[in-house]
C-alpha positions as CSV (number, residue, x, y, z in Angstrom):
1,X,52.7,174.5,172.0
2,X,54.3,177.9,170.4
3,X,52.2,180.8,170.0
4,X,51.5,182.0,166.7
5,X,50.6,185.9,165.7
6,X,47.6,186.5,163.4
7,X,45.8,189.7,162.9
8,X,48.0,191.4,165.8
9,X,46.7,188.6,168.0
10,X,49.3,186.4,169.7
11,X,47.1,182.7,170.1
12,X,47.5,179.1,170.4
13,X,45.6,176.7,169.1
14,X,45.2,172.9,170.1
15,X,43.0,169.3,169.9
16,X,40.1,168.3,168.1
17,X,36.7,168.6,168.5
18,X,34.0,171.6,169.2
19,X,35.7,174.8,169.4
20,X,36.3,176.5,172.9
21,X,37.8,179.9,172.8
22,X,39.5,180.7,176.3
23,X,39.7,184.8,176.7
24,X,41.9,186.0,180.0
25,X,41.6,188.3,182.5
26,X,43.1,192.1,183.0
27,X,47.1,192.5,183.3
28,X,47.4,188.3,182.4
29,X,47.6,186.2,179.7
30,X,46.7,182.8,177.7
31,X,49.1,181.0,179.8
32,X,46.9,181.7,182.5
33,X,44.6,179.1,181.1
34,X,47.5,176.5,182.1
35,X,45.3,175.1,185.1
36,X,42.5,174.1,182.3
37,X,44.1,173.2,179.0
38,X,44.6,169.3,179.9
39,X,41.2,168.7,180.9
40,X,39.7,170.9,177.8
41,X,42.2,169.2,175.4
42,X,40.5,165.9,176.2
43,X,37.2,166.9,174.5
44,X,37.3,170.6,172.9
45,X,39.6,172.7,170.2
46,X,41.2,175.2,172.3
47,X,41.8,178.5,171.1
48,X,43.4,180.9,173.6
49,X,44.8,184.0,172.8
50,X,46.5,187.2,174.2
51,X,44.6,190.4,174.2
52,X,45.0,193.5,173.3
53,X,47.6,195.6,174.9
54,X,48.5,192.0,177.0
55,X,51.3,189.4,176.0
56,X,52.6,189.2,172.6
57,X,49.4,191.2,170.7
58,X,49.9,194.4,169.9
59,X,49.4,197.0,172.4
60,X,48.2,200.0,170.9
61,X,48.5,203.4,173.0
62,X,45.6,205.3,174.3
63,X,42.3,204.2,175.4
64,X,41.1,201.0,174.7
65,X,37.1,200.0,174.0
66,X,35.1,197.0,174.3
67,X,34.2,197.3,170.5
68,X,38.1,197.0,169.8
69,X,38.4,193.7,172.3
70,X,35.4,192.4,170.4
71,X,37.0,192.7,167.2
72,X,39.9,191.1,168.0
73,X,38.2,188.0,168.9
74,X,35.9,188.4,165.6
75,X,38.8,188.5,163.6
76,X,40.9,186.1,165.1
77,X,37.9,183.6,164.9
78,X,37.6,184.1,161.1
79,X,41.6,183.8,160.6
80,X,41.1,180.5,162.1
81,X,38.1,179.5,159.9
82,X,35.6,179.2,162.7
83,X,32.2,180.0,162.5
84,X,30.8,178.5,165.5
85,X,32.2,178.4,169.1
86,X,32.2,178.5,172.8
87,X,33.4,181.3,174.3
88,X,35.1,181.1,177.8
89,X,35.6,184.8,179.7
90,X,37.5,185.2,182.8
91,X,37.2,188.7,184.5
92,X,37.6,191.2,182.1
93,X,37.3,188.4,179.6
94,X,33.7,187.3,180.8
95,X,32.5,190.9,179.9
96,X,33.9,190.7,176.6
97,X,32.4,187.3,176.4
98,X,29.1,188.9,177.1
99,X,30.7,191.9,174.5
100,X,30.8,189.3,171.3
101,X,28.6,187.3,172.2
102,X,26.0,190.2,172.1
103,X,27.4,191.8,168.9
104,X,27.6,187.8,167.1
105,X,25.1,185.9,168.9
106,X,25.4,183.5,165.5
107,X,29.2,182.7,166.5
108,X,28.5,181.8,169.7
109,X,26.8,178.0,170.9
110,X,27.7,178.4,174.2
111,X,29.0,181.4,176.9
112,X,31.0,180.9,180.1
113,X,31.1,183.3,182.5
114,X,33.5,183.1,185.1
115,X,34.4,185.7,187.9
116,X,33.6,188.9,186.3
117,X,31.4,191.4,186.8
118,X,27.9,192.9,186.3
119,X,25.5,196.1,187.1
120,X,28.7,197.6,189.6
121,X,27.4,200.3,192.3
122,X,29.0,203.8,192.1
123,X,31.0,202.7,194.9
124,X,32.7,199.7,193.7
125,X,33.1,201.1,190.2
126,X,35.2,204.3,192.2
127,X,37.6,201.7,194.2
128,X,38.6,200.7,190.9
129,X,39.3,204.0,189.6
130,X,41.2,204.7,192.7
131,X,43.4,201.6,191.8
132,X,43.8,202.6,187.8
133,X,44.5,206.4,189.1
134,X,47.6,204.2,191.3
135,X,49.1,202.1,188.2
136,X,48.8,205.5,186.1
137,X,50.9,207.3,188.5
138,X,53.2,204.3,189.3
139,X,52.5,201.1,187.1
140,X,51.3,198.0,187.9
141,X,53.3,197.2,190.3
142,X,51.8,199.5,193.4
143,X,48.8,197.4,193.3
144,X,49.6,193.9,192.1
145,X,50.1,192.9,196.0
146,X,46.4,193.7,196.7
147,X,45.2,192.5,193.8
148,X,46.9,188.7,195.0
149,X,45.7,189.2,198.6
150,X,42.0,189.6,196.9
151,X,42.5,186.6,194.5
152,X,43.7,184.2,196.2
153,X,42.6,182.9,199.7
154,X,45.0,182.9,202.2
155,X,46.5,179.4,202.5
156,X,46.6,179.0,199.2
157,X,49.0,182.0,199.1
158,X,50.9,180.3,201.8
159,X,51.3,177.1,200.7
160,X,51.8,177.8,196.9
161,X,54.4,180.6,196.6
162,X,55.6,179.6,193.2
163,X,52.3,179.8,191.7
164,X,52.0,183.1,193.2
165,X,54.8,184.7,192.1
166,X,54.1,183.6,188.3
167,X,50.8,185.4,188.6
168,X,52.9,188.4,190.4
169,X,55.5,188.7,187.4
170,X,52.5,188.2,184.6
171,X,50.8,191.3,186.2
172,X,54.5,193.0,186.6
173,X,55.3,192.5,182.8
174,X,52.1,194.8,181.6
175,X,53.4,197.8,180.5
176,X,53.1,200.4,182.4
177,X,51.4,202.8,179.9
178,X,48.9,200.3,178.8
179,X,48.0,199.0,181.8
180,X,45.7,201.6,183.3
181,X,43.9,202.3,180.0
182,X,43.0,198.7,180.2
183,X,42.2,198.9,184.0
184,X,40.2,202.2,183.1
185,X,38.1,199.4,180.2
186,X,37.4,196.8,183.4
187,X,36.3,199.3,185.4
188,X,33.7,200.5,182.9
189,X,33.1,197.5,180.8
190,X,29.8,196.4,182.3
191,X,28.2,199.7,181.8
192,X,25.3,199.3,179.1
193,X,25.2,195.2,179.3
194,X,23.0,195.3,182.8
195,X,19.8,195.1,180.5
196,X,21.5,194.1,177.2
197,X,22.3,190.6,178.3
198,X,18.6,189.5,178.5
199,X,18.9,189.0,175.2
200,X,21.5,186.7,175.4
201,X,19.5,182.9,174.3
202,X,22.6,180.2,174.0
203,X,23.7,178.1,176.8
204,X,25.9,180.2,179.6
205,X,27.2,179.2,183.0
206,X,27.6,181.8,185.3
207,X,30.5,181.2,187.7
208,X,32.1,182.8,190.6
209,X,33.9,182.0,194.1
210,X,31.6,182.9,197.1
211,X,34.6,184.9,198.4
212,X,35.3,186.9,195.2
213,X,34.5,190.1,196.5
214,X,34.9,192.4,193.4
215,X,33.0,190.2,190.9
216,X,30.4,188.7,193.7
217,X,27.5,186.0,194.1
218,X,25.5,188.5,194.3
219,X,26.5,190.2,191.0
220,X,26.9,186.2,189.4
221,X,23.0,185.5,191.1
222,X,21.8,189.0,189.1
223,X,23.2,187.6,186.0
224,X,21.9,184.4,186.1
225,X,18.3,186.0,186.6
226,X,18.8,188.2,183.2
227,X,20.3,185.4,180.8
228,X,17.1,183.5,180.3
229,X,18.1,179.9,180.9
230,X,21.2,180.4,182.2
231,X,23.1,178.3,184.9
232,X,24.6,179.7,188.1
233,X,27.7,178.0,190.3
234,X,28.9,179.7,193.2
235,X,32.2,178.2,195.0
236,X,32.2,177.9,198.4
237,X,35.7,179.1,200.3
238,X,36.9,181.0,196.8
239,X,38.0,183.8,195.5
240,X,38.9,185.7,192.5
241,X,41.2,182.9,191.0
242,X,39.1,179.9,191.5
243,X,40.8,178.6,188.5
244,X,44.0,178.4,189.2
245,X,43.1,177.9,193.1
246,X,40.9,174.5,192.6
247,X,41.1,173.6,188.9
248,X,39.1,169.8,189.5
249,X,36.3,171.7,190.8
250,X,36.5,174.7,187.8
251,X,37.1,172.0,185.4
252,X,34.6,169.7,186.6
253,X,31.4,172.0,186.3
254,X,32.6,173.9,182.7
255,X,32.9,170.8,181.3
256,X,30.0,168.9,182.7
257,X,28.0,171.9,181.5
258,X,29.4,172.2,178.1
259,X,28.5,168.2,177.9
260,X,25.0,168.9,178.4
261,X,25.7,171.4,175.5
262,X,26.6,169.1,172.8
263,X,24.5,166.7,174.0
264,X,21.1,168.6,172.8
C-alpha cells in the first residue's frame, strides 16, 4: 500500500465497499490507523490520509484553522470521486470530524467519534497551552514522554516497548515549527461546536477509554446527550490510545455499529 499525494494531501486508499475515511490524531499520522485497517478492509473502502502540517501533506507555516483541516478533507474527498462517506476522527481528528461533518452534513452517512474532546473547562484548555507554550520553546520532544505516560496504561507500556517507541518517533518527526500551531488548533478546536453539534442528525458513535483523562467519559457522556441519537461506548481500564492498546475491542464496536448503519 504506497501513499499517493493529491491536492497537498498525502493518502491511501484501499478495498471495496461503503467508504470510511480514517482522520488521525495531533503530532501522528495515517499509519496510525495500522491497528484497524485489516478488520475495516474486510467490509469498508478505506481512505486514510495525512493532515495538514503531519506526514507527507504539505505543512504550511503559521497558524492553522479548523476551516483549513476541513477543507482538506472536502477536497481530498472530491479528488477521489466520493460523495458519500463515513468519517472516522481520532483526537484532534474527532473534532474535525464533528468540523465537516457540520460544514457537509450531505457527505457524511455516518460519524465516529473516538477519544477527543468537547465543551473543555478553562482549566483543562490552559494545561494544554502550558504544553504548546513547551513544544514552541523546545519542540515536540519535551513533551512527547507525558503525552505516552497519558496514552497508554502502564503495562501496556511495559510489555509493548516496540509499539511505544513507533508512536515516540511519529510524534518526534513533527516539525518543530508546525507542531505547536497545530497543538495551539487542539487546544482550541472544540470552542463553538459545544451547541453546534445538536444539529448533527446521521449515525455517530461516541467513543472513549474510561481512563482517558484529557478527552473524558464525562466530556464523551456530554456529547452523546447533544448528538440526537447518538451512541456512547466508554472502555473500561483505557486510555487515550484505546486503538492501538486493544484493537478487537475498538474494532469490534466501530464496526458492529457501522453494521447497523448500512443495514437501515
Amino acid at each position: 500500500m504506497n501513499a499517493k499525494i493529491k491536492a497537498d494531501t498525502a493518502f491511501q486508499q484501499d478495498g471495496a465497499g461503503p467508504v470510511v475515511v480514517l482522520i488521525h490524531g495531533l503530532g501522528l499520522n495515517m499509519d496510525m490507523w495500522q491497528w484497524q485497517l485489516d478488520a475495516l478492509l474486510q467490509h469498508f473502502t478505506v481512505l486514510r490520509y495525512d493532515l495538514l502540517g503531519h506526514g507527507d501533506s504539505i505543512k504550511p507555516k503559521g497558524a492553522y484553522t479548523m476551516p483549513q483541516m476541513v477543507d482538506q478533507l472536502h477536497r481530498l474527498i472530491d479528488a477521489q470521486g466520493h460523495q458519500h462517506c463515513v468519517v472516522i476522527g481520532f483526537s484532534l481528528g474527532g473534532l474535525i470530524a464533528k468540523a465537516f461533518t457540520l460544514a457537509h452534513p450531505d457527505r457524511v452517512s455516518a460519524l465516529v467519534v473516538m477519544n477527543s474532546a468537547h465543551a473543555r473547562t478553562d482549566e483543562q484548555r490552559a494545561g494544554i497551552m502550558l504544553r504548546v507554550e513547551q513544544c514552541r520553546a523546545d519542540g515536540p520532544g519535551t513533551t512527547v514522554s507525558d503525552a505516552l505516560a497519558r496514552w497508554f496504561s502502564t503495562g501496556f507500556i511495559e510489555n509493548n516497548p516496540e509499539t511505544i517507541e513507533k508512536v515516540r518517533q511519529w510524534v518526534l518527526a513533527n516539525d518543530k515549527q508546525v507542531y505547536p500551531e497545530l497543538y495551539m488548533l487542539l487546544a482550541n478546536a472544540d470552542i463553538g461546536m459545544e451547541e453546534a453539534i445538536s444539529t448533527i442528525v446521521c449515525p455517530t458513535l461516541i467513543l472513549t477509554g474510561a481512563e482517558d483523562y484529557g478527552n473524558s467519559a464525562e466530556m464523551a457522556e456530554k456529547m452523546a446527550v447533544k448528538i440526537p441519537g447518538s451512541r456512547l461506548a466508554i472502555l473500561q481500564g483505557l486510555r487515550h490510545m484505546a486503538l492501538v492498546e486493544d484493537p478487537p475491542t475498538v474494532n469490534r464496536i466501530v464496526i458492529g455499529f457501522l453494521s447497523t448503519v448500512f443495514e437501515e
